[in-house]
matplotlib code that plots the C-alpha trace (Angstrom):
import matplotlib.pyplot as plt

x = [-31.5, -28.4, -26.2, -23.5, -21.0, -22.1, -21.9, -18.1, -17.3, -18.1, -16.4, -13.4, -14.1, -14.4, -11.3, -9.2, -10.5, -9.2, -6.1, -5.6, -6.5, -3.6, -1.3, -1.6, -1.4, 2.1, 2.7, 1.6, 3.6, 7.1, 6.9, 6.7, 9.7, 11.8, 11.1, 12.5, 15.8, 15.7, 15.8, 18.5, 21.0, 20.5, 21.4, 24.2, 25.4, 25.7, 27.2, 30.0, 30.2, 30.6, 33.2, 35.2, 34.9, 36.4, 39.2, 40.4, 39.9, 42.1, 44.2, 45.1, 45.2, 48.0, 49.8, 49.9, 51.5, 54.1, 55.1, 55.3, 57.2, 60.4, 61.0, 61.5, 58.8, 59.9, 59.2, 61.7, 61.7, 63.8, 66.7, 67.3, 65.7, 63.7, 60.3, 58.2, 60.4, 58.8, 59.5, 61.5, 64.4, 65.1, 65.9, 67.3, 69.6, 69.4, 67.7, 64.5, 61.9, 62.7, 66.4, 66.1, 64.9, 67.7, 69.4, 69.6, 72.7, 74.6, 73.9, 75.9, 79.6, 81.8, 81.8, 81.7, 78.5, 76.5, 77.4, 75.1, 72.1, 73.4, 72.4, 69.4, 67.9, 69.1, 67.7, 64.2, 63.8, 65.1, 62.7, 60.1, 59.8, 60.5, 64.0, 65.2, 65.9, 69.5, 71.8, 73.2, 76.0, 74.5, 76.1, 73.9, 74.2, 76.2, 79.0, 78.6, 77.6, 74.3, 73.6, 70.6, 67.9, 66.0, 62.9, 61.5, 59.1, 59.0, 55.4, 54.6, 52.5, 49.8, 52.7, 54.4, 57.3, 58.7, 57.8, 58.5, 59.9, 58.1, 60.0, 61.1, 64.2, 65.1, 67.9, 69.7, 73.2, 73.0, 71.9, 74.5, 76.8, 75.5, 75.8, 79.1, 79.9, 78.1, 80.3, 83.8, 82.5, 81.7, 85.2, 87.2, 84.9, 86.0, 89.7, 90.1, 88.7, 91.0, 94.1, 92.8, 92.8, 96.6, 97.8, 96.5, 97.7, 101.3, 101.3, 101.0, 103.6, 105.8, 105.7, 106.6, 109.4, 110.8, 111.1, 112.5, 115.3, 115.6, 116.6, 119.4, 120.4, 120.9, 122.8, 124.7, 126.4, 126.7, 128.8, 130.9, 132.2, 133.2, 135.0, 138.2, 138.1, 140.9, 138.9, 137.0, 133.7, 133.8, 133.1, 130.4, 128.6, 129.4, 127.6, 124.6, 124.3, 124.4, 121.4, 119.3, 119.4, 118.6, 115.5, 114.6, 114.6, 112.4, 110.0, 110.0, 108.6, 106.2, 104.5, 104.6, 102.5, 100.3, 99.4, 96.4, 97.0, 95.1, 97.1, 99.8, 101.1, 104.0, 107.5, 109.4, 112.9, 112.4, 115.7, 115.7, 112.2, 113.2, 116.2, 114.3, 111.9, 114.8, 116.2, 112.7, 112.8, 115.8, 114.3, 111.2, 112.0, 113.2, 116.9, 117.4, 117.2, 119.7, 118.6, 120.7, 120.0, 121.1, 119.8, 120.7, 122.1, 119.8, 117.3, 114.2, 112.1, 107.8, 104.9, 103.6, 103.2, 105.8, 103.6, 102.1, 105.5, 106.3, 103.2, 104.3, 107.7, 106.7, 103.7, 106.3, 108.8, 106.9, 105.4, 108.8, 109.8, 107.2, 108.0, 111.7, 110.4, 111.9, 115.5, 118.3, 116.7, 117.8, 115.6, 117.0, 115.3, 116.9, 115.8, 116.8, 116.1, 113.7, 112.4, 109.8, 109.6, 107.1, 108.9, 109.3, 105.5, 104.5, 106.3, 104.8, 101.8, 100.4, 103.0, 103.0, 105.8, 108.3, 110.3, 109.8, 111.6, 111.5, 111.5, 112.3, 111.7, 112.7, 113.1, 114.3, 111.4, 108.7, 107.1, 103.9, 101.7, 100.3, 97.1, 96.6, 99.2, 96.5, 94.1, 96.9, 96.2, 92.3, 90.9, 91.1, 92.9, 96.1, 97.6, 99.0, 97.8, 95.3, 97.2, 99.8, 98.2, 95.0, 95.2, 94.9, 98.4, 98.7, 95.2, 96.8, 99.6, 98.2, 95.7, 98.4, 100.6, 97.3, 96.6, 100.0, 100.0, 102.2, 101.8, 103.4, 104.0, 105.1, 106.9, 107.6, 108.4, 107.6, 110.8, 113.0, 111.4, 109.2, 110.1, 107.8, 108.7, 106.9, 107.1, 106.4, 106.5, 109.6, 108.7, 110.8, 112.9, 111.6, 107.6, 109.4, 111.1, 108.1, 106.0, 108.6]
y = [128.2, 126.6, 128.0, 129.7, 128.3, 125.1, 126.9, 128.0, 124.1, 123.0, 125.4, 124.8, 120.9, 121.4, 123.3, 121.0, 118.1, 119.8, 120.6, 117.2, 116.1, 118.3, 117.1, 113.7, 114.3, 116.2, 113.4, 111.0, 112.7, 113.5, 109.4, 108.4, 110.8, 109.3, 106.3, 107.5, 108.7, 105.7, 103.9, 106.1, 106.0, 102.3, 102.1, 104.9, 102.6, 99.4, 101.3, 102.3, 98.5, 97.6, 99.9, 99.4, 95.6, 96.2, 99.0, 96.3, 93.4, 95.8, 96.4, 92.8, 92.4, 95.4, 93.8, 90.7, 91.9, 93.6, 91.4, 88.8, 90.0, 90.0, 93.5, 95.8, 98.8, 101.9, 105.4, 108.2, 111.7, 114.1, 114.4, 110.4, 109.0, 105.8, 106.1, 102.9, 99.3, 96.3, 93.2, 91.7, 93.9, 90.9, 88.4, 90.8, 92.7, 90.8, 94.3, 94.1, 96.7, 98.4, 97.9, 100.0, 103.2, 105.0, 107.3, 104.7, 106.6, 104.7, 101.3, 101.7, 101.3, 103.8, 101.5, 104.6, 103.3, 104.6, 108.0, 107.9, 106.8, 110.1, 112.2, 111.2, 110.9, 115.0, 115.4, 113.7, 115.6, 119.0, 118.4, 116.5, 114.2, 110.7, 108.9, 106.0, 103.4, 103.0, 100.2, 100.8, 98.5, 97.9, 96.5, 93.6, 93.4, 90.4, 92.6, 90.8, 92.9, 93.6, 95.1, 96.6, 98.2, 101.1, 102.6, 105.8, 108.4, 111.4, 112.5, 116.4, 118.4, 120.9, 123.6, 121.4, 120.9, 117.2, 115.7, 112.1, 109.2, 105.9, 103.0, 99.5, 98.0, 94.6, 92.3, 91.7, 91.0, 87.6, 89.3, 91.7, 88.9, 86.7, 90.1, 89.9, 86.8, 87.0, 90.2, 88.3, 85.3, 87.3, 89.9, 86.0, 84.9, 88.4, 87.9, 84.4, 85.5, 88.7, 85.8, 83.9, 86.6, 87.6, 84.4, 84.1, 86.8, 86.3, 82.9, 84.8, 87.5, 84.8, 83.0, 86.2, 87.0, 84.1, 84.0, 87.3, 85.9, 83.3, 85.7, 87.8, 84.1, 82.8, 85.6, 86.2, 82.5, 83.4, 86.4, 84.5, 81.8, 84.4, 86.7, 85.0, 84.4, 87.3, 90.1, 92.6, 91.9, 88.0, 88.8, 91.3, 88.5, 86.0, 88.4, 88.4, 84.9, 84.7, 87.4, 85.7, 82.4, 83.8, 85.9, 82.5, 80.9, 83.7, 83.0, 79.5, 80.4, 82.9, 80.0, 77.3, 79.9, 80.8, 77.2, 76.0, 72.1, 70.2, 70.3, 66.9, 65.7, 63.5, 62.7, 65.7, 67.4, 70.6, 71.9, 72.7, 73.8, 76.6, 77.4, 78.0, 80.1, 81.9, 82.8, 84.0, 86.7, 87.6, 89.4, 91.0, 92.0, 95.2, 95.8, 97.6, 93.9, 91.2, 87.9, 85.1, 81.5, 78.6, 75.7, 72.7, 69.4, 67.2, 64.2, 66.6, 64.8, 65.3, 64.6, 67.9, 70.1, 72.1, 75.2, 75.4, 75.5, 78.3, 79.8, 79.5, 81.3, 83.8, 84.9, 84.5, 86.7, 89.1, 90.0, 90.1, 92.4, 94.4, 94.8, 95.8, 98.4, 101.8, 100.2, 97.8, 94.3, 90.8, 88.3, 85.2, 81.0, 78.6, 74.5, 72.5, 69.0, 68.4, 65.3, 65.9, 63.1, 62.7, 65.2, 67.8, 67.3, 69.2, 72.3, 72.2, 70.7, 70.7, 68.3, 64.7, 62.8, 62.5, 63.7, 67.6, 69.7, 72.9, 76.4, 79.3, 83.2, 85.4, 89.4, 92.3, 94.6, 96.5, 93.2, 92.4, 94.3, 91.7, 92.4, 91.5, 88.6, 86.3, 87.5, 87.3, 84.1, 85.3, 85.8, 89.4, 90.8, 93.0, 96.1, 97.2, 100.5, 100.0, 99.0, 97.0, 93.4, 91.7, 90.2, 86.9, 85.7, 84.2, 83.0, 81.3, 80.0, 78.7, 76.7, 75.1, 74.0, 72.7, 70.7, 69.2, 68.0, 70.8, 73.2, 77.1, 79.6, 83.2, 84.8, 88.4, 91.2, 95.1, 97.0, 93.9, 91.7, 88.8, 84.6, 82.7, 78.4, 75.8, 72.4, 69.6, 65.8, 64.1, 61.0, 57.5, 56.8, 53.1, 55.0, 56.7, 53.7, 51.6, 54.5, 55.1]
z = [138.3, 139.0, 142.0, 140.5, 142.9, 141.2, 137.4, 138.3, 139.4, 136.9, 134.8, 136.6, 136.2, 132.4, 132.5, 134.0, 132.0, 129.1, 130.4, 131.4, 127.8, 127.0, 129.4, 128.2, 124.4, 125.6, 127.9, 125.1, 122.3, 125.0, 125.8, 121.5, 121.4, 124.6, 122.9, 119.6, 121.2, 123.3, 119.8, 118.2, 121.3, 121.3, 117.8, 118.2, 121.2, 119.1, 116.2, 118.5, 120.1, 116.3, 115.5, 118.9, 118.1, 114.4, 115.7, 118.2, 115.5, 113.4, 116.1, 116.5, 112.6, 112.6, 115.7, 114.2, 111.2, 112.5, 115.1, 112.7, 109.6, 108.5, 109.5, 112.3, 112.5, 114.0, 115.2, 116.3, 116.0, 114.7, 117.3, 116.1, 119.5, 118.8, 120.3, 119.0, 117.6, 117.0, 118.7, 115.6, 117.0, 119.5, 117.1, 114.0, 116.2, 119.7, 121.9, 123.0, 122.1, 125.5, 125.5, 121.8, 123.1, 122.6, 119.6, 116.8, 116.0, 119.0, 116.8, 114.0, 113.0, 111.7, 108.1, 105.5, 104.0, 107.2, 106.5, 102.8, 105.2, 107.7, 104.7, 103.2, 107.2, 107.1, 104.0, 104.7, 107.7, 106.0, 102.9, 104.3, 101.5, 101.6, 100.2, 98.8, 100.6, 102.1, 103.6, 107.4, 108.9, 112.9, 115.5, 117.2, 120.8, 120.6, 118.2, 115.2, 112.5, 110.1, 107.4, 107.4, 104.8, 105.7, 104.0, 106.4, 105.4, 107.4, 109.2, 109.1, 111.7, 110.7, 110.6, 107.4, 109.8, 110.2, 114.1, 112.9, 111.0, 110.7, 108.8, 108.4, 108.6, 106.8, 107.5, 104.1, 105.0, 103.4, 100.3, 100.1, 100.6, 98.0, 96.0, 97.1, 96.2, 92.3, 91.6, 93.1, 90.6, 87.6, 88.1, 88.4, 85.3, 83.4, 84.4, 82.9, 80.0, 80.4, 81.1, 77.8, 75.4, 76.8, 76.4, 72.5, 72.2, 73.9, 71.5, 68.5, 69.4, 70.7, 67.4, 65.1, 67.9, 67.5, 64.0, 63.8, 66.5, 63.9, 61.4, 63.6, 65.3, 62.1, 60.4, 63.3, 63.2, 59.5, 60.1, 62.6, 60.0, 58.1, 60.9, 62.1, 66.3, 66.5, 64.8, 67.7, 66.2, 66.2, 70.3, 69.5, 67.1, 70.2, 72.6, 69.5, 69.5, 73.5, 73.5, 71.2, 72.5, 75.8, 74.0, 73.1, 76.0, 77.4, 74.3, 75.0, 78.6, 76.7, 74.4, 77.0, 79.4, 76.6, 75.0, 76.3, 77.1, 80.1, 83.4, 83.3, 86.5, 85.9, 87.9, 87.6, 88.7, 90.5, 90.2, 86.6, 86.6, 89.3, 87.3, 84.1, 86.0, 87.4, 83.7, 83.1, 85.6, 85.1, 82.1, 83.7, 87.1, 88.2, 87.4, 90.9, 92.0, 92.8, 92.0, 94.4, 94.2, 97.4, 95.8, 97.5, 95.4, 96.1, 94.8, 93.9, 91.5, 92.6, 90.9, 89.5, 86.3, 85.6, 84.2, 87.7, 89.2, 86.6, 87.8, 91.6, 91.0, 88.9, 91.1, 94.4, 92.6, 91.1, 94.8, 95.8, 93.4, 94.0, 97.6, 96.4, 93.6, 95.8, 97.3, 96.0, 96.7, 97.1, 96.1, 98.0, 95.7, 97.7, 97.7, 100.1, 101.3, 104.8, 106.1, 108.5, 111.3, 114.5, 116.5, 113.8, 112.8, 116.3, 114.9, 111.4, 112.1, 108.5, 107.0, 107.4, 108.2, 105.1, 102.3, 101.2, 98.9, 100.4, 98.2, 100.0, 97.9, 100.3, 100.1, 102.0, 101.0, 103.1, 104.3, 105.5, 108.3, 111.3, 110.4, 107.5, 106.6, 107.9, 104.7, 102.0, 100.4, 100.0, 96.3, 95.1, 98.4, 97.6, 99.6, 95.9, 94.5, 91.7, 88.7, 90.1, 90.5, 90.7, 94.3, 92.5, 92.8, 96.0, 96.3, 92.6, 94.2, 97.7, 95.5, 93.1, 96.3, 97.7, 94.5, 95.1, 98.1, 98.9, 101.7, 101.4, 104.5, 105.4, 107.3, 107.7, 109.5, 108.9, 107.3, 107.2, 104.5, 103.6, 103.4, 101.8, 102.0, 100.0, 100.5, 98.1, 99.0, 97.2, 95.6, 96.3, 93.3, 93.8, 92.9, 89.7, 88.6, 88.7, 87.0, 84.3]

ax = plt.figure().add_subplot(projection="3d")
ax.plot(x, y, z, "-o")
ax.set_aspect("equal")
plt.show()
């Protein structure tokens, strides 16, 4: 019989072999599952490599992008301070990204189409929706002037209440001014048309007026070789006939403005050209004005068209008259003679040495302000109210004198009237001679 001593060692041994079986199925079991989360952190720890890597890639793509377009990118917030701008802000509008963090407010001018883009930005942020795009005049940082697109949506907070605006601005000033442009084009294309139609239809009306002046011209030279000289109304058919042959001297003007013939430059004399443009006035300017001629006697033939010349007068007096509309005018055609030599050249540096007749239409009217005599000759410019002109007439007339060789000036002064001097080259006698 065994000791017990012995009998409880071994029990204890048997015990402790078991527990150590335990201890290494736990130990066996714990290391297969470290290895397991091992495993899945390892994979969780790529994953995230993989997804930094394709953030940054997409990062770089984004960057990229906007650094790169056309456009500038922006944040601001709702107080109008910029927050975020792209780097295309240096070239579009000459600030750097830093130099732009400031109220985008301070950029523009005070032209009247920024206040539109004022109130759809109030309204975005009010509403919280996003608005049509709108057109802003900036001012670069060299102060020259851009116009500007701008298409913003506004961002909203978990409240619903807008924190932000994110948008892109585009550069489209030469768009607008090829807009411009098209619409100055297609009003000029509209008016020639509009000049076209008035003209057929001044032809026709001039061709029934005039046989209708036929009629009372006719019967009124009738009457008078039937009414001795010493009767009362042999005057009053005088003054008849007088008054219709002026009516058709002013129809006369009427169909030669009208016909449509191709331009013909031929040796001319100015003096009666002027003269018959002066008669034609006469009868369509205000009679609140006082028509004075100062024409020179002198040797005034050029090479021109005479309808042209028509055109220049009219369009000359017909400013003047305007100009004269509210007080008792003077409208001042004078012609005179100039030769223009080395020394007088300096003075009027756009004539070349020689022979000029020189037409002067001055008034006494409002004249012209300083600032913007300079733009007078421009197509479709005019300080008239709407209705009274086109702002084609001088723009008409400075390219007719052009066309001639000619070159036309002004001078004015504000309250004392306006002098407007064309000059055409005379030609030698000897030219006309040998042309003739």
């Amino acid at each position: 019989m065994k000791d017990f001593k012995i009998v409880e060692l071994e029990q204890n041994l048997e015990e402790a072999k078991k527990e150590g079986e335990h201890y290494k199925k736990i130990a066996e079991q714990t290391g297969n599952l470290c290895l397991r989360e091992t495993e899945e952190l390892s994979k969780l720890i790529s994953l995230h490599k993989q997804a930094k890597e394709a953030l940054q890639e997409n990062e770089e793509k984004l960057r990229n992008i906007i650094e790169h377009s056309n456009e500038i990118f922006y944040v601001r917030d709702t107080d109008h301070n910029l927050l975020y701008v792209s780097p295309k802000s240096k070239e579009i509008l000459g600030y750097t990204p830093e130099e732009m963090m400031k109220k985008w407010t301070e950029l523009i001018t005070d032209n009247p189409i920024n206040q539109k883009g004022i109130e759809i930005v109030a309204k975005a942020i009010k509403t919280g929706e996003r608005q049509e795009p709108y057109i802003l005049e900036l001012r670069r940082k060299d102060n020259a002037l851009k116009l500007i697109e701008i298409d913003e949506s506004p961002i909203k907070n978990t409240e619903d209440r807008v924190v932000r605006i994110v948008g892109a601005a585009r550069d489209v000033t030469k768009q607008e001014q090829a807009k411009k442009e098209k619409e100055k084009l297609e009003a000029q294309l509209r008016h020639a048309h509009k000049m076209e139609a008035i003209g057929t239809l001044a032809g026709g009306i001039a061709h029934d007026f005039n046989n209708i002046l036929g009629v009372i011209l006719g019967n009124a030279e009738l009457a008078m070789d039937d009414v001795p000289e010493w009767n009362p109304a042999y005057f009053n058919l005088q003054e008849i006939r007088k008054a219709s042959l002026r009516a058709k001297g002013v129809v006369r003007q009427l169909v030669s403005f009208s016909r449509r013939t191709d331009l013909e430059r031929k040796p001319i004399r100015l003096i009666p050209v002027i003269k018959d443009s002066i008669k034609f006035l006469r009868a369509t300017i205000l009679k609140n004005i006082d028509v004075r001629q100062n024409i020179e006697d002198a040797y005034d033939t050029i090479i021109a068209d005479s309808i042209q010349i028509h055109q220049v007068m009219i369009n000359l007096c017909t400013n003047a008259s305007h100009a004269m509309e509210k007080i008792e005018g003077i409208l001042d055609i004078g012609i005179q003679h100039v030769v223009v030599d080395e020394d007088s050249h300096s003075i009027t540096p756009d004539l070349n040495p020689g022979d000029y007749l020189k037409v002067t239409v001055s008034d006494n009217g409002q004249g012209i302000a300083p600032d913007v005599i300079g733009r007078i000759f421009d197509p479709y410019f005019t300080t008239n109210e709407i209705g009274k002109g086109t702002g084609m007439g001088l723009s008409v007339v400075h390219g007719i004198v052009k066309s001639h060789d000619g070159v036309i000036s002004v001078e004015s002064e504000l309250g004392k009237g306006t002098s407007f001097s064309v000059f055409f080259p005379v030609v030698e006698k000897q030219a006309v001679t040998n042309r003739n």
